[in-house]
DSSP file (Angstrom, degrees, kcal/mol; ACC not computed):
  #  RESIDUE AA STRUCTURE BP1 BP2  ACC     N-H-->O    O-->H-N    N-H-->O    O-->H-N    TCO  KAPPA ALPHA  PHI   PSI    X-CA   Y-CA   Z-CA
    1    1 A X              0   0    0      0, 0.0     2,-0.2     0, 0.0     3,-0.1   0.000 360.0 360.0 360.0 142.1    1.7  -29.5   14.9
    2    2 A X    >>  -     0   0    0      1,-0.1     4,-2.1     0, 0.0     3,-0.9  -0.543 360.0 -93.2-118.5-179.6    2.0  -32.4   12.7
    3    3 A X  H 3> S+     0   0    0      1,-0.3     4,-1.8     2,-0.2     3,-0.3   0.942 126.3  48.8 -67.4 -84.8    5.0  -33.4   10.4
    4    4 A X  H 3> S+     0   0    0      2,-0.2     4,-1.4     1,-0.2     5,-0.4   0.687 112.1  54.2 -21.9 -35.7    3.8  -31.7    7.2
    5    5 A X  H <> S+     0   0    0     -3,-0.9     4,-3.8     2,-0.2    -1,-0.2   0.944 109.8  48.8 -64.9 -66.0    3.1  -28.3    9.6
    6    6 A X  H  X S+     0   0    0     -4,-2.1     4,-1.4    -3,-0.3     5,-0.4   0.887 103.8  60.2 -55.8 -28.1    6.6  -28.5   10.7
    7    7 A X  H  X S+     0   0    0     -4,-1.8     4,-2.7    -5,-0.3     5,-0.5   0.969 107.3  41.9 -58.2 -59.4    8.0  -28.8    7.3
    8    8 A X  H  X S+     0   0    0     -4,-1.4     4,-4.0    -5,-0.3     5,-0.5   0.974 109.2  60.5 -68.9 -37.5    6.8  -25.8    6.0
    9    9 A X  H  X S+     0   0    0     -4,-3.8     4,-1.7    -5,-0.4     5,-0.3   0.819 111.9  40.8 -33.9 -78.2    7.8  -24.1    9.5
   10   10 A X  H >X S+     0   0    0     -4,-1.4     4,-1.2     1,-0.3     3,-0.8   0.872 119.2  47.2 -28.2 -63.6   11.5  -25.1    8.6
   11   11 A X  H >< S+     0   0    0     -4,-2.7     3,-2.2    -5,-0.4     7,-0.3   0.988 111.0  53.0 -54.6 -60.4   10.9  -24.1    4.6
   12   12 A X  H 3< S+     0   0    0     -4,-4.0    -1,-0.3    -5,-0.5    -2,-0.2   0.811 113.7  37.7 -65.8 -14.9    9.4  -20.9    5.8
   13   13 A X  H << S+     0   0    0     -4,-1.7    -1,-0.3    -3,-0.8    -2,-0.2   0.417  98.6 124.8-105.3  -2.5   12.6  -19.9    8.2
   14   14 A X    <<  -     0   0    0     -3,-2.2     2,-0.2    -4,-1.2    -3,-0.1   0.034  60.6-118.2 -40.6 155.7   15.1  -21.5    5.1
   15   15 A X  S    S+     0   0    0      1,-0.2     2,-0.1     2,-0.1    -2,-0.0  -0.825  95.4  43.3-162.0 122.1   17.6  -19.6    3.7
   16   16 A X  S    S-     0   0    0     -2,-0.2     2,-0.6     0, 0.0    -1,-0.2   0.390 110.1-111.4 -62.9 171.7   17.9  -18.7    0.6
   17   17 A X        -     0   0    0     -2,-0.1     2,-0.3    -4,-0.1    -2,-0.1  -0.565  29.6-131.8 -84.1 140.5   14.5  -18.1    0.9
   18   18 A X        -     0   0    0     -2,-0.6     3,-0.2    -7,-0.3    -4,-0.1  -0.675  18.1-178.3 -92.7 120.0   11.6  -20.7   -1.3
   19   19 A X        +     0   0    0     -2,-0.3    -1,-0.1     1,-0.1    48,-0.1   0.289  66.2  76.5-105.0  32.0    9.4  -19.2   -3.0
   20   20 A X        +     0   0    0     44,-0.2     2,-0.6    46,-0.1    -1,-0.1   0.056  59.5 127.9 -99.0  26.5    7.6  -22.6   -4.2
   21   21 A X  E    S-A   65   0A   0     44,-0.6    44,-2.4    -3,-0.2     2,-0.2  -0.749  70.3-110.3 -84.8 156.8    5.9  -23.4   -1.1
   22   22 A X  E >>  -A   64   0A   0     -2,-0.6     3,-2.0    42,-0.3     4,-1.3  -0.657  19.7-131.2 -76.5 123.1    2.3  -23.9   -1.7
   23   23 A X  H 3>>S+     0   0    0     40,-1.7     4,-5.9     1,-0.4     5,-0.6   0.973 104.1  58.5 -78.9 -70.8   -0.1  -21.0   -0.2
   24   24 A X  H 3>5S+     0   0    0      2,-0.2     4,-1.1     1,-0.2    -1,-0.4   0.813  97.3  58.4  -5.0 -64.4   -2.3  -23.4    1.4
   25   25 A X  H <>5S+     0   0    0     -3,-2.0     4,-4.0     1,-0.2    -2,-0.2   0.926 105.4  49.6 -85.5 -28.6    0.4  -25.0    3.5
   26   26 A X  H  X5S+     0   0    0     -4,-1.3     4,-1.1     1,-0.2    -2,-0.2   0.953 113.3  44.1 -60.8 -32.3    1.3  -21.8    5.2
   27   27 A X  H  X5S+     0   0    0     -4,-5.9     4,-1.1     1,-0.2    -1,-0.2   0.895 117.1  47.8 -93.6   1.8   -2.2  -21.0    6.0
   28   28 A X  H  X<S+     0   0    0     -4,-1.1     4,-1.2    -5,-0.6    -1,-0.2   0.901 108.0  52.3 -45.8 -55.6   -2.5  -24.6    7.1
   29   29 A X  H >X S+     0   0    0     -4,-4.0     3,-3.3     1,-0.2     4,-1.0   0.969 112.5  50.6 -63.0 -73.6    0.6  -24.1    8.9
   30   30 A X  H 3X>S+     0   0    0     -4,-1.1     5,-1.9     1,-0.2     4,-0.7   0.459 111.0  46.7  48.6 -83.9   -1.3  -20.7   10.7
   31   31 A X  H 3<5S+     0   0    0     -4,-1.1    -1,-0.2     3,-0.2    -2,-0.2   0.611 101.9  59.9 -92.1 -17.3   -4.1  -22.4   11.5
   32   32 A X  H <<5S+     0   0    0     -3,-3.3    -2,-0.2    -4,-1.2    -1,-0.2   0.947 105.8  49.4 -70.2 -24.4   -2.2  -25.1   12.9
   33   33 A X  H  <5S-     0   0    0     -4,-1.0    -2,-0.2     1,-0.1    -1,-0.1   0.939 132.6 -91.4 -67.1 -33.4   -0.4  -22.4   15.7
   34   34 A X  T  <5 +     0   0    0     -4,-0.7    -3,-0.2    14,-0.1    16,-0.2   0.570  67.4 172.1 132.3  23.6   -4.2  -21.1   16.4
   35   35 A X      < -     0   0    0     -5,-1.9     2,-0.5    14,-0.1    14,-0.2  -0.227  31.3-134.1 -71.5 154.1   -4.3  -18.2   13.6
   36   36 A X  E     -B   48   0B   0     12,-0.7    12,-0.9     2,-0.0     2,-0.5  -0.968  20.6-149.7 -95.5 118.7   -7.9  -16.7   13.3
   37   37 A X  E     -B   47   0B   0     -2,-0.5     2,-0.5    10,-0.2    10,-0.3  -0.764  15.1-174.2 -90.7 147.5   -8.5  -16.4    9.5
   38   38 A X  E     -B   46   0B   0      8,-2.8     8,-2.4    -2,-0.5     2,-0.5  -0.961  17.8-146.7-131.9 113.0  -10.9  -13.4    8.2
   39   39 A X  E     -B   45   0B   0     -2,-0.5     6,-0.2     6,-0.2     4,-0.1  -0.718  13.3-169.4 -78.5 135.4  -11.6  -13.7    4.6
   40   40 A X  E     -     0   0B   0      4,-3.3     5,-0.1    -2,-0.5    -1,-0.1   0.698  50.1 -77.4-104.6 -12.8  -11.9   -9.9    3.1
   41   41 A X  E >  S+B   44   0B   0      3,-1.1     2,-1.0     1,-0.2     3,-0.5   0.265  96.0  11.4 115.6 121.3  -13.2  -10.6   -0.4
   42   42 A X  T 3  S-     0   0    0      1,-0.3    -1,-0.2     2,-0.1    -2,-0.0  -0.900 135.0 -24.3 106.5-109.5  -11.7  -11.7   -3.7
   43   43 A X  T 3  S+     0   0    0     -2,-1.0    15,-2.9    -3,-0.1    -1,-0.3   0.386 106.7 114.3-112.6  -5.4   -8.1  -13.0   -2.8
   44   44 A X  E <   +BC  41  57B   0     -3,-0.5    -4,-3.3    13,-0.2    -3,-1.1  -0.611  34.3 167.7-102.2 133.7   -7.5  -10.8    0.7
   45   45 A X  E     -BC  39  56B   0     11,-3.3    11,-3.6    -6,-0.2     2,-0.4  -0.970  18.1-157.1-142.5 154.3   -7.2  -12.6    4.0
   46   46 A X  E     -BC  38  55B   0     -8,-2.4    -8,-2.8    -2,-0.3     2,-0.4  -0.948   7.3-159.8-119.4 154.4   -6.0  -11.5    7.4
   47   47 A X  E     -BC  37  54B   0      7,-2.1     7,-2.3    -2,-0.4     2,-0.4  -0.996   5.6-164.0-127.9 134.9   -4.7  -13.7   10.2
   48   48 A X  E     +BC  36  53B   0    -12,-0.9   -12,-0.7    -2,-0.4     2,-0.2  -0.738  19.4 157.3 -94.5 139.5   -4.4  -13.2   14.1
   49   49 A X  E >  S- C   0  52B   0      3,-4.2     3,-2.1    -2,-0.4   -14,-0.1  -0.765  76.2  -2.4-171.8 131.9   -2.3  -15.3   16.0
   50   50 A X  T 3  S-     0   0    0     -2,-0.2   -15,-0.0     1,-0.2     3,-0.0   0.827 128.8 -60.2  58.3  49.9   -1.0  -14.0   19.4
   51   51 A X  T 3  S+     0   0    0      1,-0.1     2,-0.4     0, 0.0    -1,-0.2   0.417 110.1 123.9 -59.4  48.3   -2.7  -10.6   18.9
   52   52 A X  E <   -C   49   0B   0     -3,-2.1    -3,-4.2     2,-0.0     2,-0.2  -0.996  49.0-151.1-135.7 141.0   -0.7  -10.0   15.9
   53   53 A X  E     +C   48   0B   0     -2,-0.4     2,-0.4    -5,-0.2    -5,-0.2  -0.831  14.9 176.9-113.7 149.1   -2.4   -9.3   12.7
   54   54 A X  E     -C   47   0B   0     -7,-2.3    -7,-2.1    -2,-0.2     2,-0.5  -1.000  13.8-156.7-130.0 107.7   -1.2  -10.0    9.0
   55   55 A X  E     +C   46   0B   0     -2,-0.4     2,-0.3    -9,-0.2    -9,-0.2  -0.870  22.3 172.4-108.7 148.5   -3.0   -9.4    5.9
   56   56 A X  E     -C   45   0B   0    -11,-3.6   -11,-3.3    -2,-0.5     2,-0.6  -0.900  27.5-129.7-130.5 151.3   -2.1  -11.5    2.6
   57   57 A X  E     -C   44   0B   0     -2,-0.3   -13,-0.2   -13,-0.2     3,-0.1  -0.818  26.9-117.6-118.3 127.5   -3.1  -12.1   -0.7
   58   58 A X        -     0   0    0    -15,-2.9     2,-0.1    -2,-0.6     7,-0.1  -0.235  30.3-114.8 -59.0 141.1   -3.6  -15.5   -2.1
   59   59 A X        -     0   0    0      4,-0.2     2,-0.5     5,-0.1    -1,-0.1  -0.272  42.6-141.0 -48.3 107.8   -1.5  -16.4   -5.0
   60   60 A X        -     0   0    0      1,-0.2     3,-0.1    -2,-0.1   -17,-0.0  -0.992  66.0  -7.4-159.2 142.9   -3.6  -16.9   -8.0
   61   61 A X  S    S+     0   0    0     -2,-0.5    -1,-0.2     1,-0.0     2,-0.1  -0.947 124.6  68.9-105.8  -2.9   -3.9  -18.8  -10.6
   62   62 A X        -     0   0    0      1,-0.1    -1,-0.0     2,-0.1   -40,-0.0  -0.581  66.9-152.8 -89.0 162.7   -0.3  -20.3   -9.3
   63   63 A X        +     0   0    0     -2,-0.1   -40,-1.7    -3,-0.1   -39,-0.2   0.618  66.5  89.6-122.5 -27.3   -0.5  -22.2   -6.3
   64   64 A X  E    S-A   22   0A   0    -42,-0.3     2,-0.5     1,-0.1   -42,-0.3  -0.275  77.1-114.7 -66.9 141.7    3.5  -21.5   -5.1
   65   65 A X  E     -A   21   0A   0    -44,-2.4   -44,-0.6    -7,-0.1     2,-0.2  -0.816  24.0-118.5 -82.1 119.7    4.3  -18.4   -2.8
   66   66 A X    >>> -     0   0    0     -2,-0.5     4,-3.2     1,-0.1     3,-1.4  -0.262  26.8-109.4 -67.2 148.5    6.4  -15.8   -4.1
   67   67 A X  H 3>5S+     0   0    0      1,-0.3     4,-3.3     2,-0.2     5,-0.5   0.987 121.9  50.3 -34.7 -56.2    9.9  -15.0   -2.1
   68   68 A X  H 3>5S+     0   0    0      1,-0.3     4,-1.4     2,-0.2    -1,-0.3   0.868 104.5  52.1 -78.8  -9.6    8.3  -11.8   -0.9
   69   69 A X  H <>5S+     0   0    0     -3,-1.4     4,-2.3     2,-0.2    -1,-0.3   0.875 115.8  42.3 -76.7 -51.0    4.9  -13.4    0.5
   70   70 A X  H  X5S+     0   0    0     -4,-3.2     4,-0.9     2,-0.2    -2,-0.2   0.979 113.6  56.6 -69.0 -27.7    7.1  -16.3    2.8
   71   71 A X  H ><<S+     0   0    0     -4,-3.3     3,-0.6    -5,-0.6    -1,-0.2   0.993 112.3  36.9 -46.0 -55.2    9.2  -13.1    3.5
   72   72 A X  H >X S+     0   0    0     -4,-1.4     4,-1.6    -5,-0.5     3,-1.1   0.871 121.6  46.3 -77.0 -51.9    5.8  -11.4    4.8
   73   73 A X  H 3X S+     0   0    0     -4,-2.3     4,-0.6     1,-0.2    -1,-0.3   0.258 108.6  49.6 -81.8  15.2    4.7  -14.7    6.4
   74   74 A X  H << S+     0   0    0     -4,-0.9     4,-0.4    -3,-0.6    -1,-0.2   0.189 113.5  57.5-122.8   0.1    8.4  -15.6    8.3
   75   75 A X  H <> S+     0   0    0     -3,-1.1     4,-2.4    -5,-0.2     5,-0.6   0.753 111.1  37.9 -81.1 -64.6    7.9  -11.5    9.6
   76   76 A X  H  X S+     0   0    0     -4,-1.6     4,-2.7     2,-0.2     6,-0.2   0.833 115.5  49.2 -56.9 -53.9    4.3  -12.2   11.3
   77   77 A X  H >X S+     0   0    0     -4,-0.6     3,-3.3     1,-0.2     4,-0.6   0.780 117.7  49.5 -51.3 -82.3    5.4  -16.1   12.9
   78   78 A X  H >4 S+     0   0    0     -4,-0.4     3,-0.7     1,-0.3     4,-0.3   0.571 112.9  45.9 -32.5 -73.1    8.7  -13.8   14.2
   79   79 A X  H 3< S+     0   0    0     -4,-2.4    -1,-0.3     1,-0.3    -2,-0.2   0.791 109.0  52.4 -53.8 -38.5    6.3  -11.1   15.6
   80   80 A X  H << S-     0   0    0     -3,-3.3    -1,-0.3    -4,-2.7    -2,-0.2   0.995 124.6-100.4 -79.7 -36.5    4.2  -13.5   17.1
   81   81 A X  S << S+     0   0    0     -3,-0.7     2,-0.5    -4,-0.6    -3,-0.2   0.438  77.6 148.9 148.5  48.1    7.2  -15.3   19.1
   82   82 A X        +     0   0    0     -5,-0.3     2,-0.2    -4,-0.3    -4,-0.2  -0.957   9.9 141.5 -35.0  72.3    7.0  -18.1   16.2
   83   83 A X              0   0    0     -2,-0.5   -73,-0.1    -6,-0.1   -74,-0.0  -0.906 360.0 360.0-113.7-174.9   10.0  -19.8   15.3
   84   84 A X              0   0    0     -2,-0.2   -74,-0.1   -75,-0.1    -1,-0.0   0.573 360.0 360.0-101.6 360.0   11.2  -23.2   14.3
């Protein structure tokens, strides 16, 4: 994991919670732990990581994560035995 990965780790386990992180670096962050990504069509994606699956939807036409999407991505890291 490289500095920029660990930053958003940190951001994504923050409290209160950001919802300006950029959607991109969580599934950056993701792919850095070893997530499988499965694109489903239009804006739906799933990720595995540790045999636990998450489906998300990308943020469009804004590029920032809403509160309740890092909510939904700081459940699945937890579930996988993720933290920072």
């Amino acid at each position: 994991m490289n500095s920029t990965t660990r930053k958003t780790l940190k951001a994504i386990f923050s409290e209160p919670i950001n919802g300006n992180i950029e959607w991109r670096k969580v599934e950056a962050l993701f792919i850095s732990l070893g997530a499988v990504r499965t694109t489903k069509g239009g804006s739906s994606i799933s990720f595995v990581l540790n045999d636990i699956r998450a489906d998300f939807h990308r943020p469009h036409p804004e590029k920032a994560s809403l509160r309740y999407r890092i909510k939904d991505a700081r459940r699945f890291l937890m579930n996988a035995g993720i933290t920072p």
